[in-house]
N, C-alpha and C positions, 0 to 999 in steps of 0.2 A: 551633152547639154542641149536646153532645147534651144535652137533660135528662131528669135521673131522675126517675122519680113515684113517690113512695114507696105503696108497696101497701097498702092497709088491713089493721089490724091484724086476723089470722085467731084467735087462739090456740094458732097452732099448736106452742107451748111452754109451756103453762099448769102449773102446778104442777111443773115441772120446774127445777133450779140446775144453774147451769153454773159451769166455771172458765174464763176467758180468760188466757191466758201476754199478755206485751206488750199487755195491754186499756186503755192508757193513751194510745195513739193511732193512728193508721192505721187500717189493718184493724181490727184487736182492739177499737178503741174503735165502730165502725160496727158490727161484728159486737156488742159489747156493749149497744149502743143499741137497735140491731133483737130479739134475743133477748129484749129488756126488755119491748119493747111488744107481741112474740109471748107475753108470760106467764111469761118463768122469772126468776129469782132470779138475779141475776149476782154472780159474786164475778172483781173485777177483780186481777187479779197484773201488779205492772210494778215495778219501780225507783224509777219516775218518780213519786212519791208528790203532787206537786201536780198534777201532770195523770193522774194516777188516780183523784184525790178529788174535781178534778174531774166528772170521767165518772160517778162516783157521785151529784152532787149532781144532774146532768143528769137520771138515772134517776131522783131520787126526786123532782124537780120534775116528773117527767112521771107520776107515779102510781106508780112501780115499787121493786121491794127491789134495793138492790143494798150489798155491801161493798167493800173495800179492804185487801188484803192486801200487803204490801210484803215482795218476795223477790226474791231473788238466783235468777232460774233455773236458774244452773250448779253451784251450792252443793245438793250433797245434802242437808244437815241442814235446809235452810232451804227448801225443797223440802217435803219432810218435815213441816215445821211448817208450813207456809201450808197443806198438803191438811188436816192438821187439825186448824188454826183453822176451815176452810171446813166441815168437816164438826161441830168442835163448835158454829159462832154457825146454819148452813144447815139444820143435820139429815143430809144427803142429798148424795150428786154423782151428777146422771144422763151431762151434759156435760163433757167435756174438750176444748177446744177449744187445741191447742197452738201456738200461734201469733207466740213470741217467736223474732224472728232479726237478725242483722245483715250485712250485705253487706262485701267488702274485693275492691277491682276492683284486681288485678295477676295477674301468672302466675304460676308455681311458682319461677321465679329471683327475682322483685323482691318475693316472699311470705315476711315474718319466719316465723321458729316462731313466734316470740310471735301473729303475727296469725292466722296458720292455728289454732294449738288455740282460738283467742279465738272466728272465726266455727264452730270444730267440736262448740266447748265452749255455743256461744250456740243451733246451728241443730241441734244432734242431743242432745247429751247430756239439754239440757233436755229434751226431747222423752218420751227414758229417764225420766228423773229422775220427771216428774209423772207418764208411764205408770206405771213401777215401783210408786207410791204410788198411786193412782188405782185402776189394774185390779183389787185385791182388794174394794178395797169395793165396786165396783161389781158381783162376782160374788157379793157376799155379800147385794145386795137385787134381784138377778134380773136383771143385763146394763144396760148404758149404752150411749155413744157416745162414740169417742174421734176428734177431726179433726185431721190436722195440714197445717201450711202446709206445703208443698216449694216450686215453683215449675218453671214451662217448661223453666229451665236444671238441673232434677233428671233430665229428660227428655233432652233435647240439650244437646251441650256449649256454652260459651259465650264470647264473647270477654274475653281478659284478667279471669278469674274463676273461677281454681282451685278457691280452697277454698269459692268460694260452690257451686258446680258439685259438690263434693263432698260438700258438705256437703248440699245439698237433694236430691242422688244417694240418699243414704243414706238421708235423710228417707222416699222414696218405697217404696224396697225394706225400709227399718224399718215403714213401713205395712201391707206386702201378709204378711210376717210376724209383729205382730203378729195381724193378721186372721186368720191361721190358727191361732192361739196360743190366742187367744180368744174365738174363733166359738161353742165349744161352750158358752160360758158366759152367751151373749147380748148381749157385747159387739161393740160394730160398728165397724169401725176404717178409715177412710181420710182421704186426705188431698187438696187444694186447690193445682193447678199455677195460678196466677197469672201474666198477662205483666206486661209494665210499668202499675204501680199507680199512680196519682195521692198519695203518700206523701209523710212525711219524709223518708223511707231512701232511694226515689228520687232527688229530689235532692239527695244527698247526693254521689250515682254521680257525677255532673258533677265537681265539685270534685276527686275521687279520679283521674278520665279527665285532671284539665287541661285539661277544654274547656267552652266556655259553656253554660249553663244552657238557653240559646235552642236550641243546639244541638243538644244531646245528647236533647231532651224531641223537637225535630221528627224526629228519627233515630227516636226510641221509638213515634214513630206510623206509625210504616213496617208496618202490616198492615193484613190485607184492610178492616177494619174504621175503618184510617184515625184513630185515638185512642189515647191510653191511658184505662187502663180507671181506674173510679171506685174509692174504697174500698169503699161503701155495694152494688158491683155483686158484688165477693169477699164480701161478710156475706151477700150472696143467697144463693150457694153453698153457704156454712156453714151457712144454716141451711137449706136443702134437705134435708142432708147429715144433719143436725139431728135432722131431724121424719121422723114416721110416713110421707111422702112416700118413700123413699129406706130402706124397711122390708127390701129384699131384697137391698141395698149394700154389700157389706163387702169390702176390699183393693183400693179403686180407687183410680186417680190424676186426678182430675177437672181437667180444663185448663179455664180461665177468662182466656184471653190476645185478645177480638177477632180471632181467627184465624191467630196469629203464629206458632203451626207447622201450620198448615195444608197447607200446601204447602214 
């Protein structure tokens, strides 16, 4: 089994606040944990209000600032208010780390409207939403950093996963235009292809498929690499993506899959 060593804390986000979308668990909550002990001030955005506050109390038993905002990502108004809440309790957003999404595995026949705008409305709009609100302040105290999730299937299509495939399509090509949108202002904009994550939402995929859980996870390690990949391995990423590391980066689509389109 592989194991992770967690790296010693650098600083390499000191003084800096970020906002995480979906920081209540998977990624977003690895990626909120890690940003913590690099130095920034995390302001968690989820739904999920007990396991958001959890993830907060984690942060401040470990030394760190962190809050808890509860929003609806696909709700403009509400959107709107959590950027600033963040900005009136934080001061500041240097990070925007976009990273709320949800999966629906069928094709375009066996895909309600209802569930198609649900994954379009969860895996892009948000994305819009906290841009929209985000990018001016940011250009108003000298450029940030904005990351979003897309994933492998934003890349290549995928099996029985239209509108996820759609949706993280968009994700990747809303990145590389962003990044041109707001290059001159000093914002930096890309976003994090991911293969199969060690998640919730993963297995979730089984149940949706009708096939067993056993199943469907040894299918997912079908790369070069032979695993699926950790959460804590995608917060690497982000916050590469993050930090002064990654100072000449803006409009990439960074694959984080074990080698799963490799070939």
């Amino acid at each position: 089994m592989q194991t992770l060593i967690e790296p010693k804390c650098r600083g390499l986000l000191k003084d800096k606040v970020a906002i995480i979308t979906g920081g209540a668990s998977g990624i977003g909550r690895a990626t909120a944990l890690l940003f913590s002990r690099e130095g920034a001030t995390v302001a968690i955005v989820d739904i999920n209000e007990p396991k958001g506050q959890a993830v907060v109390q984690s942060i401040v038993k470990g030394g760190g600032k962190a809050v808890f905002l509860h929003c609806d990502a696909t709700s403009a108004s509400e959107c709107q208010q959590a950027v600033g809440k963040a900005v009136k309790e934080l001061g500041k957003i240097d990070i925007l780390f976009n990273n709320v999404g949800i999966i629906r595995r069928a094709s375009v026949v066996d895909t309600t409207e209802e569930e198609w705008d649900k994954v379009m409305d969860t895996n892009v709009k948000s994305v819009f939403l906290f841009s929209k609100n985000v990018v001016p302040i940011m250009a108003k105290t000298g450029g940030g950093i904005i990351i979003n999730t897309a994933s492998g299937w934003g890349l290549v299509g995928g099996y029985k996963a239209a509108s996820y495939c759609a949706s993280k399509g968009a994700v990747v090509l809303l990145t590389k235009a962003m990044a041109i949108d707001h290059g001159p202002q000093n914002i930096r904009v890309n976003c994090i292809c991911p293969g199969d994550t060690d998640t919730p939402m993963l297995h979730r995929e089984a149940l949706q498929l009708g096939i067993t859980r056993e199943k469907f996870l040894a299918e997912a390690k079908q790369r070069p690499l032979q695993r699926i990949g950790k959460p804590e391995e995608i917060a690497n990423a982000a916050l590469f993506l993050a930090s002064d590391a990654s100072s000449y980066i803006t409009g990439t689509a960074l694959v984080v899959d074990g080698g799963g389109l490799a070939g």
